[in-house]
N, CA, C and O atoms as a Tripos MOL2 file, in Angstrom:
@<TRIPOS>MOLECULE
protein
  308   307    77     0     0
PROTEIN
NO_CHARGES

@<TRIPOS>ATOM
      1 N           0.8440   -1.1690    0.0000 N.3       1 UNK1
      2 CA          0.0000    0.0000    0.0000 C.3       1 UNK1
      3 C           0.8950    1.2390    0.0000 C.2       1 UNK1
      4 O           1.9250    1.3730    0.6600 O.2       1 UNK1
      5 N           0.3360    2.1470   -0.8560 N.am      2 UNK2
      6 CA          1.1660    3.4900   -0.7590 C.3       2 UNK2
      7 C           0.3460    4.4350   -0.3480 C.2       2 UNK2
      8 O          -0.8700    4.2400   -0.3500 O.2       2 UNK2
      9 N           1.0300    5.8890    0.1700 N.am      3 UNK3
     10 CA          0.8120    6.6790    0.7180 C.3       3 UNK3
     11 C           1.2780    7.7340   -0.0330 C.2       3 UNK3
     12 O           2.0110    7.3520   -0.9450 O.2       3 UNK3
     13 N           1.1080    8.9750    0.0250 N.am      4 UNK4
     14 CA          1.7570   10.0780   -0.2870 C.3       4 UNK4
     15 C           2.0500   11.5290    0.2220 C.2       4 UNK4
     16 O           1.2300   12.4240    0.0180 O.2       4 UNK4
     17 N           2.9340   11.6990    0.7220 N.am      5 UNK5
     18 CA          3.2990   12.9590    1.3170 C.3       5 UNK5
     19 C           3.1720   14.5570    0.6680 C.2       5 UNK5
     20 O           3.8020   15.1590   -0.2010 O.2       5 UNK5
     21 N           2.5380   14.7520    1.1600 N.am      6 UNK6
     22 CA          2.7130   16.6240    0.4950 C.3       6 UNK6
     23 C           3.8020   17.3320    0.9780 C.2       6 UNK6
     24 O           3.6480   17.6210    2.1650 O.2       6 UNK6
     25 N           4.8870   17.7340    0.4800 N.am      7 UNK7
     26 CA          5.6290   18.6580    1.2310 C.3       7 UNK7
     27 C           5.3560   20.3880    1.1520 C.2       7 UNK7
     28 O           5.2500   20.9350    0.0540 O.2       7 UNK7
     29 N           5.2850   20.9470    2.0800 N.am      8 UNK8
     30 CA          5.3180   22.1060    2.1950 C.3       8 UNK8
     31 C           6.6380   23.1900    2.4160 C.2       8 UNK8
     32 O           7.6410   22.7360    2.9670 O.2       8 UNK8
     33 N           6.6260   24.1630    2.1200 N.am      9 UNK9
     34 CA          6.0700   25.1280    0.7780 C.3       9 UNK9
     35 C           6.8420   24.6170   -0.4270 C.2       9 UNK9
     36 O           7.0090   25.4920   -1.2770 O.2       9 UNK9
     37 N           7.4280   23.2610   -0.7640 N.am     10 UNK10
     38 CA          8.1930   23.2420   -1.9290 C.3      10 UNK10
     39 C           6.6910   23.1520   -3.1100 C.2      10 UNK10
     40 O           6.6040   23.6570   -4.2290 O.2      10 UNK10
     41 N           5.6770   22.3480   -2.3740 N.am     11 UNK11
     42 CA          4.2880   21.8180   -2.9160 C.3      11 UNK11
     43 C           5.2010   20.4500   -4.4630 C.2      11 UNK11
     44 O           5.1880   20.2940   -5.6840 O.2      11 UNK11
     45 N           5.8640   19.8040   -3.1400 N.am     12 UNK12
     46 CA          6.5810   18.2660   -3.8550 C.3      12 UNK12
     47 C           5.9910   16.9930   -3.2690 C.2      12 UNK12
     48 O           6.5270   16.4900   -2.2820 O.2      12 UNK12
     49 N           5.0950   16.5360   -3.7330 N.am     13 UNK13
     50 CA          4.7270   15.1890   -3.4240 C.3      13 UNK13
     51 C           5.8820   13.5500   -3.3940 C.2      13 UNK13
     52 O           6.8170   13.1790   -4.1040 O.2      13 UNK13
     53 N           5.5360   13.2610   -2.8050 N.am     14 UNK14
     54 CA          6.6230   11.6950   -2.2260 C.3      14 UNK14
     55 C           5.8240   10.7000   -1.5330 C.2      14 UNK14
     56 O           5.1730   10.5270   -0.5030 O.2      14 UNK14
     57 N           6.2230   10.0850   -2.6950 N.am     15 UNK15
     58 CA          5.0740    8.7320   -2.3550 C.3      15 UNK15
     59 C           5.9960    7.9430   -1.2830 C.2      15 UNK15
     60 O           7.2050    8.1570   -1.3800 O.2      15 UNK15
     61 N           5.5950    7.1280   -0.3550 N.am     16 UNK16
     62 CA          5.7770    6.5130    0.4610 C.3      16 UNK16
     63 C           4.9370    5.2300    1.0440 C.2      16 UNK16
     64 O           3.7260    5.3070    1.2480 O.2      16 UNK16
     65 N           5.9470    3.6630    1.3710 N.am     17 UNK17
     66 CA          5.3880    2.8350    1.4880 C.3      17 UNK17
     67 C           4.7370    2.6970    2.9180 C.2      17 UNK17
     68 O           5.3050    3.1630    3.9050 O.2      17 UNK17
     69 N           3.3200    1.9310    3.0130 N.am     18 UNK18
     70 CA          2.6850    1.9140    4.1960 C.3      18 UNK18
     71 C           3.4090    1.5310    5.4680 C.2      18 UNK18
     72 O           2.9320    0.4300    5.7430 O.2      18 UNK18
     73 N           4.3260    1.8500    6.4200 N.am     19 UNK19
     74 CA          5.0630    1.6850    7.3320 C.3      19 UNK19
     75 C           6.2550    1.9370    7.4670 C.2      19 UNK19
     76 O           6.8910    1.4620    8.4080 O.2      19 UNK19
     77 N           6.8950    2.8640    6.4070 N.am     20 UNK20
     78 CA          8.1290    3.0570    6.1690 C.3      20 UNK20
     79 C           7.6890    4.5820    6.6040 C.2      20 UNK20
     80 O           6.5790    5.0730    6.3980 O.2      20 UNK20
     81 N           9.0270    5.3530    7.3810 N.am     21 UNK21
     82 CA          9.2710    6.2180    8.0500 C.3      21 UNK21
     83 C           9.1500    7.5380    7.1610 C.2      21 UNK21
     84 O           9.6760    7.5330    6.0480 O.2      21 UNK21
     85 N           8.3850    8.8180    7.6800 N.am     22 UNK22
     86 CA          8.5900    9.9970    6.3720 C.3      22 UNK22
     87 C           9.8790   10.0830    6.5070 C.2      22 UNK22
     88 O          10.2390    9.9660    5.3360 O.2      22 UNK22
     89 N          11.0130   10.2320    7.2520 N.am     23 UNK23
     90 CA         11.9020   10.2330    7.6320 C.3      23 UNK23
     91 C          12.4980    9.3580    5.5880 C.2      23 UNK23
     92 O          12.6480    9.8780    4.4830 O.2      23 UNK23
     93 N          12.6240    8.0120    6.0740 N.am     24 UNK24
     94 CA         12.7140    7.3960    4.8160 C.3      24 UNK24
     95 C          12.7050    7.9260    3.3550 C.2      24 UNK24
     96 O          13.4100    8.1270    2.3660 O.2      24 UNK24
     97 N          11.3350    8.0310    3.9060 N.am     25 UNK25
     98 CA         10.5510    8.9390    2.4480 C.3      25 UNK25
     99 C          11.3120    9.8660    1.7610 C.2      25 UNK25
    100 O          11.8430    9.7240    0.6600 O.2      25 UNK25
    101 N          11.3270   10.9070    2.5560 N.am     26 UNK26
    102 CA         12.0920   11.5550    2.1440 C.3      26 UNK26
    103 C          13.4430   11.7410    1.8270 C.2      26 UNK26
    104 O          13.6920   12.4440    0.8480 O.2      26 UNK26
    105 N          14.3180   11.2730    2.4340 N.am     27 UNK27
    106 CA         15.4830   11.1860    2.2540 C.3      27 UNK27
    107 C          15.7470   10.0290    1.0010 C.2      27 UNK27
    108 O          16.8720    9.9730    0.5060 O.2      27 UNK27
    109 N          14.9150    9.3270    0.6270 N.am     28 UNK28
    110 CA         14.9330    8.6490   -0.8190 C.3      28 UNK28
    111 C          14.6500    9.7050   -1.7870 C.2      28 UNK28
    112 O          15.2130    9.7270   -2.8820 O.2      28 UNK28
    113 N          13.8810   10.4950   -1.4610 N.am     29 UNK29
    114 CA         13.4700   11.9980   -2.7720 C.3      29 UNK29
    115 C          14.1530   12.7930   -2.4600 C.2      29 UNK29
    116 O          14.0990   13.9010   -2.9930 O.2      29 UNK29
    117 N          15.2280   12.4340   -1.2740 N.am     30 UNK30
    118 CA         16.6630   13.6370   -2.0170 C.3      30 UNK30
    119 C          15.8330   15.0700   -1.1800 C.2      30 UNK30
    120 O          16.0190   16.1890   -1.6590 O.2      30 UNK30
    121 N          15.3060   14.9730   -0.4430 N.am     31 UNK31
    122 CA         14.3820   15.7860    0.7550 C.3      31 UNK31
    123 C          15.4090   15.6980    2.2180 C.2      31 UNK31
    124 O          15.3500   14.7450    2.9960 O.2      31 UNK31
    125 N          16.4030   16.9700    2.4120 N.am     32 UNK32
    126 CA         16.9750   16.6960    3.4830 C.3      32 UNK32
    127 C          15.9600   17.2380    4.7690 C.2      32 UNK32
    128 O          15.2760   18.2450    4.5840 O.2      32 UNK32
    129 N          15.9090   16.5290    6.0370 N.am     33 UNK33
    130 CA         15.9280   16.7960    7.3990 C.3      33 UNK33
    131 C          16.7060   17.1450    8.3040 C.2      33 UNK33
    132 O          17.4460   16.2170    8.6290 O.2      33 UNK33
    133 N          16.9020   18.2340    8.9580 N.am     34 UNK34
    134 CA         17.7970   18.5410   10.1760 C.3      34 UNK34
    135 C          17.6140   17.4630   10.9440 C.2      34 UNK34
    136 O          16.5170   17.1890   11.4320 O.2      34 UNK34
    137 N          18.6890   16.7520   11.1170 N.am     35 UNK35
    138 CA         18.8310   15.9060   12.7790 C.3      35 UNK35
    139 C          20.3050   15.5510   12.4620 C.2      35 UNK35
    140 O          21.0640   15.4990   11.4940 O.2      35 UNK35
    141 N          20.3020   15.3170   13.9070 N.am     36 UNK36
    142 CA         21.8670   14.8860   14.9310 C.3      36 UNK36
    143 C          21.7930   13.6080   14.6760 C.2      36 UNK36
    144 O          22.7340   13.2490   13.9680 O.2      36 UNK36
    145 N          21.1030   12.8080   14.9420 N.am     37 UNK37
    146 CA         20.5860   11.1320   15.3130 C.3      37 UNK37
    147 C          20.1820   10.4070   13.9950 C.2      37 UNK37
    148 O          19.6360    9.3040   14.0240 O.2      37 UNK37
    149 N          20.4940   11.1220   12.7340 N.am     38 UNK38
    150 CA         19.9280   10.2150   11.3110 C.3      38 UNK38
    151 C          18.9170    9.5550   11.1040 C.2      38 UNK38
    152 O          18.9390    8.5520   10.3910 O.2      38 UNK38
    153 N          17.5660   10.1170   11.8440 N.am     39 UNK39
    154 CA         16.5000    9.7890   11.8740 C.3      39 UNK39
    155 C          16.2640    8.4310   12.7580 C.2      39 UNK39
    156 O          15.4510    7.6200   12.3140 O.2      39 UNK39
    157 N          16.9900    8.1240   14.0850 N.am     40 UNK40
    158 CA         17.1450    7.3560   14.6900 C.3      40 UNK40
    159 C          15.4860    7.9870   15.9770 C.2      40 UNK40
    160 O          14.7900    7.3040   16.7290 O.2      40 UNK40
    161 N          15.4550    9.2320   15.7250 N.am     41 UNK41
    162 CA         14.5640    9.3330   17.1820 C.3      41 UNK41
    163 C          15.0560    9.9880   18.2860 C.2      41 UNK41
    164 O          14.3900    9.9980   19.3210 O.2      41 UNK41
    165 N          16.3980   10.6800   18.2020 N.am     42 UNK42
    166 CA         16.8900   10.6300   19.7520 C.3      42 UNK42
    167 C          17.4750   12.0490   20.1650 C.2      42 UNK42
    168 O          18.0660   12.4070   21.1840 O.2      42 UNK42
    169 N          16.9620   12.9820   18.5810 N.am     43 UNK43
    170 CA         17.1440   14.2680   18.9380 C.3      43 UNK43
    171 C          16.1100   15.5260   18.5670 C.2      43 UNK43
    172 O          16.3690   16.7300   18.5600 O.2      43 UNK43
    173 N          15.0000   14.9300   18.2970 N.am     44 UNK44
    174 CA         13.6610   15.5120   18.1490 C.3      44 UNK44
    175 C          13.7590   16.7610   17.0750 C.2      44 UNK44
    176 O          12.9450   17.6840   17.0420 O.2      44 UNK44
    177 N          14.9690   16.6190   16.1480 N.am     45 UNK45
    178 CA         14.5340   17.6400   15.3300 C.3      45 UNK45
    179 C          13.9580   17.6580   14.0620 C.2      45 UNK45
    180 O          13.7000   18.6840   13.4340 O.2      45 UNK45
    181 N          13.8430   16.9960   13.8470 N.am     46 UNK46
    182 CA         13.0410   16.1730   12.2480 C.3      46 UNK46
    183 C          11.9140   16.3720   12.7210 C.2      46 UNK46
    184 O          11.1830   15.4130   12.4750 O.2      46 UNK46
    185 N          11.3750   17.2320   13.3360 N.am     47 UNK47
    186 CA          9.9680   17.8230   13.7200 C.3      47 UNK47
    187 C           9.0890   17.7710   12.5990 C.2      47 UNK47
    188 O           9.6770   17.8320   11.5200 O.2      47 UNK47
    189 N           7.8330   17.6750   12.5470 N.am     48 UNK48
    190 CA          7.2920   18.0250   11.7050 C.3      48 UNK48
    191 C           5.7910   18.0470   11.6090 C.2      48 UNK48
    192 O           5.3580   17.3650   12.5380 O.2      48 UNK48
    193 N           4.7060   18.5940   10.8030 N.am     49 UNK49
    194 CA          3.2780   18.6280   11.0860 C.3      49 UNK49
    195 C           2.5270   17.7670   10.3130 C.2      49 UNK49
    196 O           2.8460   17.4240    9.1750 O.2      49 UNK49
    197 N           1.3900   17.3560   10.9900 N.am     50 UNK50
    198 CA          1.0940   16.0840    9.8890 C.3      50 UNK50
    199 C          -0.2680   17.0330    9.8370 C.2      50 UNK50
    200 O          -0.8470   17.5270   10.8040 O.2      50 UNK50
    201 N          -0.5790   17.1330    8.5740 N.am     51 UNK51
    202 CA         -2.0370   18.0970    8.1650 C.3      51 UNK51
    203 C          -3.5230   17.2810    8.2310 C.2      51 UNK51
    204 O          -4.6160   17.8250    8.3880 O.2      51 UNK51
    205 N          -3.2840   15.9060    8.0770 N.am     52 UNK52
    206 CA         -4.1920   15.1640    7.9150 C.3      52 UNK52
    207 C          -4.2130   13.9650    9.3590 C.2      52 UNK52
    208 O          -3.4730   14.0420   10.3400 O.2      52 UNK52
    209 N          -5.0270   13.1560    9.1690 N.am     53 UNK53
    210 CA         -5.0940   12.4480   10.5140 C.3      53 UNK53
    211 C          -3.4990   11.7260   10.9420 C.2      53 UNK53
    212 O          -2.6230   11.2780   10.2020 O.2      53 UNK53
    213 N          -3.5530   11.8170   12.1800 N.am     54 UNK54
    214 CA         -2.4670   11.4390   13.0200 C.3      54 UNK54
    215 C          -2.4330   10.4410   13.9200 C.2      54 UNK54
    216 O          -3.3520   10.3540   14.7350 O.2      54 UNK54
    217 N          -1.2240    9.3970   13.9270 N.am     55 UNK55
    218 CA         -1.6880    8.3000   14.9670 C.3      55 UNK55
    219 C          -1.3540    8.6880   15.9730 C.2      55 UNK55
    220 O          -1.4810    9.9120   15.9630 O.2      55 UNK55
    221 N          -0.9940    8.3560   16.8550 N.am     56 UNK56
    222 CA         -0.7450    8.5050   18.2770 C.3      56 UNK56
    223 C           0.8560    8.4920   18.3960 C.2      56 UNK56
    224 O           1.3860    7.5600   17.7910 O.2      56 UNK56
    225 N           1.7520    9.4060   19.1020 N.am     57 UNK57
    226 CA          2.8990    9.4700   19.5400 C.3      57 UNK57
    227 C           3.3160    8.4230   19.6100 C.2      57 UNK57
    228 O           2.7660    7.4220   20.0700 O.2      57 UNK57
    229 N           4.9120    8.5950   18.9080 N.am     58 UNK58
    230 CA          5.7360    6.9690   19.4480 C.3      58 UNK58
    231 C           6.2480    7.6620   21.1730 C.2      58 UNK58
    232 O           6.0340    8.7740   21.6570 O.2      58 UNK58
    233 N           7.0200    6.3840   21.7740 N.am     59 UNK59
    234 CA          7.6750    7.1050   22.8030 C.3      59 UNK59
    235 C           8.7040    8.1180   22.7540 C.2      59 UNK59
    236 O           8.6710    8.9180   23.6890 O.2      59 UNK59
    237 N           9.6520    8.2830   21.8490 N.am     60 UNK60
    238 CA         10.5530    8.9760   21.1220 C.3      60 UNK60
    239 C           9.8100   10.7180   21.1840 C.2      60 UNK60
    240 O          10.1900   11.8000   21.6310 O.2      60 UNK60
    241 N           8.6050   10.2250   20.4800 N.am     61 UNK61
    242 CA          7.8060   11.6010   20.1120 C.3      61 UNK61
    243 C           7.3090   12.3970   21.4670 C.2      61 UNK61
    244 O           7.4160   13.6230   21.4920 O.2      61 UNK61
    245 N           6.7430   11.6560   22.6370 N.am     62 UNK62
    246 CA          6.4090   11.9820   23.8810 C.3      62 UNK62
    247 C           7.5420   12.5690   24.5530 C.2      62 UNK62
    248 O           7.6480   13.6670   25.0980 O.2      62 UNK62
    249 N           8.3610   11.6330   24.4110 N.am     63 UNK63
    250 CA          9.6090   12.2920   25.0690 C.3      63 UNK63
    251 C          10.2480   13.6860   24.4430 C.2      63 UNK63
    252 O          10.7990   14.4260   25.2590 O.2      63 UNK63
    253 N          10.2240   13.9980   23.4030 N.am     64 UNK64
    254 CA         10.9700   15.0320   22.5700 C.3      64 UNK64
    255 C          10.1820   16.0730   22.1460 C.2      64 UNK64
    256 O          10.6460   17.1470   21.7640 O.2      64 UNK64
    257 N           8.8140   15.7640   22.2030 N.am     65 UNK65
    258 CA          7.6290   16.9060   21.6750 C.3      65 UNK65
    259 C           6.8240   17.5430   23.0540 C.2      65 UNK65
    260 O           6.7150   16.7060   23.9500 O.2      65 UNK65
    261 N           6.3320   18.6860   23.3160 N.am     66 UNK66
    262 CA          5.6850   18.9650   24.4640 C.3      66 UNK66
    263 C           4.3420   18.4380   24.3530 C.2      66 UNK66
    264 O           4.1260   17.5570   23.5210 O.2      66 UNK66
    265 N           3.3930   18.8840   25.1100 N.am     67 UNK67
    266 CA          1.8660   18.4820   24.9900 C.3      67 UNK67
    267 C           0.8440   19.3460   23.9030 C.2      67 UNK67
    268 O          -0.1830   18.9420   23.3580 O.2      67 UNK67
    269 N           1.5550   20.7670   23.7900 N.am     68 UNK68
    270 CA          0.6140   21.6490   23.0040 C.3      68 UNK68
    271 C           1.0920   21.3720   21.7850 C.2      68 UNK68
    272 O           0.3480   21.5260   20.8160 O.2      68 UNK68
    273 N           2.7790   20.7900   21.5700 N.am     69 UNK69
    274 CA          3.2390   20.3190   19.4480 C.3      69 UNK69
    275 C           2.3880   19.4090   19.2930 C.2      69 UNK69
    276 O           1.7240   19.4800   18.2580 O.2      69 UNK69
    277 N           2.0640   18.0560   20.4100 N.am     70 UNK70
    278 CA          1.1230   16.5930   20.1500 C.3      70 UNK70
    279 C           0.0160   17.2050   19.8700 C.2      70 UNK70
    280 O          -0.1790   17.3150   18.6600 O.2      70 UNK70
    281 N          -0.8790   17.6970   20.6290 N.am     71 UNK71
    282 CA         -1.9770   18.2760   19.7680 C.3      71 UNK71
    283 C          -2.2500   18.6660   18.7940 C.2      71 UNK71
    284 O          -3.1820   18.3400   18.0580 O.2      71 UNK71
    285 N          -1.3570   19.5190   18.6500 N.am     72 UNK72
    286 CA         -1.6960   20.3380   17.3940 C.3      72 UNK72
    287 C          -0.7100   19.1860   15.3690 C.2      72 UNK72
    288 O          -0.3400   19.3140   14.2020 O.2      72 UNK72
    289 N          -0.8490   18.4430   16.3120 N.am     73 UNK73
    290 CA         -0.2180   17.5340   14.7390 C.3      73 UNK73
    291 C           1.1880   16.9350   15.1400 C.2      73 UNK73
    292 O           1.5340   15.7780   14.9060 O.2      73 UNK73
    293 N           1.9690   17.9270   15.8010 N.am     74 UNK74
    294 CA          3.6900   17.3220   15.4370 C.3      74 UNK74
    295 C           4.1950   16.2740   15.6650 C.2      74 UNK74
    296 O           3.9440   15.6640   16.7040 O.2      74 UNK74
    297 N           4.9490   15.8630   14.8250 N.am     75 UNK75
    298 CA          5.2220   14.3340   15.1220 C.3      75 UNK75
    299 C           6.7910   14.0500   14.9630 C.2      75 UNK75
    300 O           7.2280   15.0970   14.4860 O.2      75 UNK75
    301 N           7.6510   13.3240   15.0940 N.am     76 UNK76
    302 CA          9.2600   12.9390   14.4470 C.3      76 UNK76
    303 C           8.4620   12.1500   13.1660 C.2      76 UNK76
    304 O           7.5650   11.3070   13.1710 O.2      76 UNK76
    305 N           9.0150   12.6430   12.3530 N.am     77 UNK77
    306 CA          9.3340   11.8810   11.2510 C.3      77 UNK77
    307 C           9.9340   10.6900   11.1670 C.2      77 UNK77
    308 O          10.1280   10.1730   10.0660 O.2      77 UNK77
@<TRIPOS>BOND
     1     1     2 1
     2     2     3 1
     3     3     4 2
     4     3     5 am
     5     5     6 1
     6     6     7 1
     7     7     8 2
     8     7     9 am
     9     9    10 1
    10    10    11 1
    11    11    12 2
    12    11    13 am
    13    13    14 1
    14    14    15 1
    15    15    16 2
    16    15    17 am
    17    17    18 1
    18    18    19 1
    19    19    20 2
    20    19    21 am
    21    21    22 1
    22    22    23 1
    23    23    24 2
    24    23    25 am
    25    25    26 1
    26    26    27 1
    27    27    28 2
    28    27    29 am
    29    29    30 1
    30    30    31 1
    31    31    32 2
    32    31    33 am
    33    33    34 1
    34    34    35 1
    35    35    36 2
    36    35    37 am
    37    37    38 1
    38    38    39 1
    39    39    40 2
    40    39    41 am
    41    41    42 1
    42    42    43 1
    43    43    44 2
    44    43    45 am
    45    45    46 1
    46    46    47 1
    47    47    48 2
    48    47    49 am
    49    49    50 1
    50    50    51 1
    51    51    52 2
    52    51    53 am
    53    53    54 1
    54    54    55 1
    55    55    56 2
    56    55    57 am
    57    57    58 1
    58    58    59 1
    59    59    60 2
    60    59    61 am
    61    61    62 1
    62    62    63 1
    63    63    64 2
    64    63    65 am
    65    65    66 1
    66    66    67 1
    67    67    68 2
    68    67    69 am
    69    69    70 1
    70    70    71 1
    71    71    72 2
    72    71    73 am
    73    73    74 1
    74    74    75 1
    75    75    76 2
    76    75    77 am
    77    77    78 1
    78    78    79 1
    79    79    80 2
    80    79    81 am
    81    81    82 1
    82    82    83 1
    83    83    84 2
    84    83    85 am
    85    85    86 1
    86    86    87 1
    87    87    88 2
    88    87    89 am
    89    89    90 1
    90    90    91 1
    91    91    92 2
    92    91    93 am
    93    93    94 1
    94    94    95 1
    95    95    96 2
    96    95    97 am
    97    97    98 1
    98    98    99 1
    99    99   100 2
   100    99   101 am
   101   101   102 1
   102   102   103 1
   103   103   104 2
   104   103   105 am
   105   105   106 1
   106   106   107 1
   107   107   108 2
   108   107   109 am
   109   109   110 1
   110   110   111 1
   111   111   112 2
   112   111   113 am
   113   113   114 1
   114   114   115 1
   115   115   116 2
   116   115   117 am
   117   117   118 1
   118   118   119 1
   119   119   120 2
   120   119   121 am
   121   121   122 1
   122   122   123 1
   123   123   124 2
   124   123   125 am
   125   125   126 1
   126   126   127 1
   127   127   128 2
   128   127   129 am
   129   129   130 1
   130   130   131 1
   131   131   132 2
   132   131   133 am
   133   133   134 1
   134   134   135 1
   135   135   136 2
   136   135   137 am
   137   137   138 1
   138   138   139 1
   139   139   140 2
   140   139   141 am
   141   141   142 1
   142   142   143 1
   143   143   144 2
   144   143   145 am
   145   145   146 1
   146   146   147 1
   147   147   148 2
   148   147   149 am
   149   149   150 1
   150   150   151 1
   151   151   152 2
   152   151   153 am
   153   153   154 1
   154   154   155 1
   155   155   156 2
   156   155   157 am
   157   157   158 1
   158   158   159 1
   159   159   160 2
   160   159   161 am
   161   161   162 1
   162   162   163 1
   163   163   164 2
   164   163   165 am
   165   165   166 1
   166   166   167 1
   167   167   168 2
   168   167   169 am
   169   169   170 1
   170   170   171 1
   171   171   172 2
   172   171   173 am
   173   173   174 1
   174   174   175 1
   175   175   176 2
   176   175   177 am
   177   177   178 1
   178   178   179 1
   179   179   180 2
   180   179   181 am
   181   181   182 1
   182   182   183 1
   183   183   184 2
   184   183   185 am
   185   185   186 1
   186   186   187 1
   187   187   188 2
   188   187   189 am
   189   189   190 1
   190   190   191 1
   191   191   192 2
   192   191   193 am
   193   193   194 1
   194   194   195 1
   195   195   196 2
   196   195   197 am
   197   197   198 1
   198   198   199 1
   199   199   200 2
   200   199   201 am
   201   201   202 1
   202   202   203 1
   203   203   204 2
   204   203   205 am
   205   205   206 1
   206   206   207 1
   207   207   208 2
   208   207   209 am
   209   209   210 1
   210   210   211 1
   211   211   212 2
   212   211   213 am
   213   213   214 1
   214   214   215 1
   215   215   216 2
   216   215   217 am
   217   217   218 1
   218   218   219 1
   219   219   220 2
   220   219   221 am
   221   221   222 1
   222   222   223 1
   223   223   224 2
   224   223   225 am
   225   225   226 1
   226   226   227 1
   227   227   228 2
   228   227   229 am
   229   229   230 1
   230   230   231 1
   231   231   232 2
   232   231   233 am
   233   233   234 1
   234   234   235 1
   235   235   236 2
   236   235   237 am
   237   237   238 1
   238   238   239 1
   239   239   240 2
   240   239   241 am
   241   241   242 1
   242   242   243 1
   243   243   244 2
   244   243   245 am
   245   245   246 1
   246   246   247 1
   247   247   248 2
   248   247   249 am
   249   249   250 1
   250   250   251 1
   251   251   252 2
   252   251   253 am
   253   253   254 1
   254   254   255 1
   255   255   256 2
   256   255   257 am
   257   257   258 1
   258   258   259 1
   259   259   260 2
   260   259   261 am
   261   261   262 1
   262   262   263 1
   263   263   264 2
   264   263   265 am
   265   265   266 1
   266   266   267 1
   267   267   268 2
   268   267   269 am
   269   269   270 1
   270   270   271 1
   271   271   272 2
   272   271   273 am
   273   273   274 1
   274   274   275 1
   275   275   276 2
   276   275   277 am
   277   277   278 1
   278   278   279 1
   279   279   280 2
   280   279   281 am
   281   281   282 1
   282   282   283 1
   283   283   284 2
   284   283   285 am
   285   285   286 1
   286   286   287 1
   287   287   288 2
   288   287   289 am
   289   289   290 1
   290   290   291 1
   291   291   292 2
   292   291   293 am
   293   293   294 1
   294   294   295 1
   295   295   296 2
   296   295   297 am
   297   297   298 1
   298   298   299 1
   299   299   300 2
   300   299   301 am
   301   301   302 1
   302   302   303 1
   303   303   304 2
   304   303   305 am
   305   305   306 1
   306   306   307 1
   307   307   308 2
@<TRIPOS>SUBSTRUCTURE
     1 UNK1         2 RESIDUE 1 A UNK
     2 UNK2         6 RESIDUE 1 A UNK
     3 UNK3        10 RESIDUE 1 A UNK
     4 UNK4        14 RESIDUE 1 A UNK
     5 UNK5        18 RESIDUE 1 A UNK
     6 UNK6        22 RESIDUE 1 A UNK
     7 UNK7        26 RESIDUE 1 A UNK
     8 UNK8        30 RESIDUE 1 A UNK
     9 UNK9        34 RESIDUE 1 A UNK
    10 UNK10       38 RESIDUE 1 A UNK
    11 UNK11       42 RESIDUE 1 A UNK
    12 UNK12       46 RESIDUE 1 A UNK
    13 UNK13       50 RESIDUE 1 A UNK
    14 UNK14       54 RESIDUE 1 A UNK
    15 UNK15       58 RESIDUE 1 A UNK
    16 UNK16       62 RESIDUE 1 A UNK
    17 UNK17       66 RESIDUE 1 A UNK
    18 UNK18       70 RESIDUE 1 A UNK
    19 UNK19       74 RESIDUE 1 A UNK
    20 UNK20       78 RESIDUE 1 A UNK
    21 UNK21       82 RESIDUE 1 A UNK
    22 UNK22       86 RESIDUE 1 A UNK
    23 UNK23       90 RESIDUE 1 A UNK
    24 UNK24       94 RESIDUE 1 A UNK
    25 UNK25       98 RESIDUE 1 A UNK
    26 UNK26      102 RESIDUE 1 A UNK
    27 UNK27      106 RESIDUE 1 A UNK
    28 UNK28      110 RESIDUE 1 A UNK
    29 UNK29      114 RESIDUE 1 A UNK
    30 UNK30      118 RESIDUE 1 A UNK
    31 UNK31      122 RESIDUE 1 A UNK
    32 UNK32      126 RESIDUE 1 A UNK
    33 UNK33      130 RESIDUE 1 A UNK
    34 UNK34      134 RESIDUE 1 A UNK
    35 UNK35      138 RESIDUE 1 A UNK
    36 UNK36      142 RESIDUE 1 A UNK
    37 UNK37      146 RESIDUE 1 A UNK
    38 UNK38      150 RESIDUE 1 A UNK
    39 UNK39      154 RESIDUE 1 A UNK
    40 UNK40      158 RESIDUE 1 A UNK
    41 UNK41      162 RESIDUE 1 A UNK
    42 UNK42      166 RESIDUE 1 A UNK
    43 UNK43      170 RESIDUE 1 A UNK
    44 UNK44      174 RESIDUE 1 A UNK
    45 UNK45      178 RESIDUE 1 A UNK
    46 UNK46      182 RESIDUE 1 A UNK
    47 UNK47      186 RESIDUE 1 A UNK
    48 UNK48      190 RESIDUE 1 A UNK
    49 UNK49      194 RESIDUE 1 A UNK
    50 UNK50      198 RESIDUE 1 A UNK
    51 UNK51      202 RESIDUE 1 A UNK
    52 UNK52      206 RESIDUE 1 A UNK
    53 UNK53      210 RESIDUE 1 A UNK
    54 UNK54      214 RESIDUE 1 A UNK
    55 UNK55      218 RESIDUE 1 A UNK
    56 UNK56      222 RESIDUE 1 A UNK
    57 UNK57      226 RESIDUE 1 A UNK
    58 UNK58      230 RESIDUE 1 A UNK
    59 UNK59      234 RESIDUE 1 A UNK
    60 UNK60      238 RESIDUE 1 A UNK
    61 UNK61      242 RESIDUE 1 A UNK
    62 UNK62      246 RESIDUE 1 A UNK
    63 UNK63      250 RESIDUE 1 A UNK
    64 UNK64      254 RESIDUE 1 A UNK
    65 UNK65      258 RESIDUE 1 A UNK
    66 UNK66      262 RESIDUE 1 A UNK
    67 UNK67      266 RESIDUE 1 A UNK
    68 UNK68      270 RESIDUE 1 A UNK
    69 UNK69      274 RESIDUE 1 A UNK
    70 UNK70      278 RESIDUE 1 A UNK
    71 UNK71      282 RESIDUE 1 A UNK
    72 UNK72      286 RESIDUE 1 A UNK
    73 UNK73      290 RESIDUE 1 A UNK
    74 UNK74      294 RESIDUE 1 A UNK
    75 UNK75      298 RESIDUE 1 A UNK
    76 UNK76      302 RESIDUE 1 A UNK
    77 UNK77      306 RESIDUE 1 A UNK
């Protein structure tokens, strides 16, 4: 199953497989992310907003995101 990412403000779409990381995603479309940790989880800066429905925080994300970013969408990539 595929998925597809909207990126903002480039307005570049990136398809992505059902369980594979945006993190992934992107960095296969040549889409860099700021982080320390190479998308490992362990430095919360690959921040990012999800516009459409959202699952629930990994632990990574709880730990590294406050309560008002979880609400409002943010997630680690």
């Amino acid at each position: 199953m595929k998925v597809w990412l909207h990126v903002f403000p480039k307005d570049i779409w990136v398809p992505a497989q059902y369980g594979e990381t945006i993190w992934a995603a992107l960095r296969r479309a040549n889409i860099e992310l700021d982080s320390d940790c190479g998308g490992a989880g362990n430095c919360g800066k690959c921040k990012i907003k999800v516009l459409s429905v959202v699952d629930p925080p990994t632990k990574a994300g709880q730990k590294l995101l406050d309560k008002d970013a979880l609400q409002e969408g943010f997630r680690l990539a």
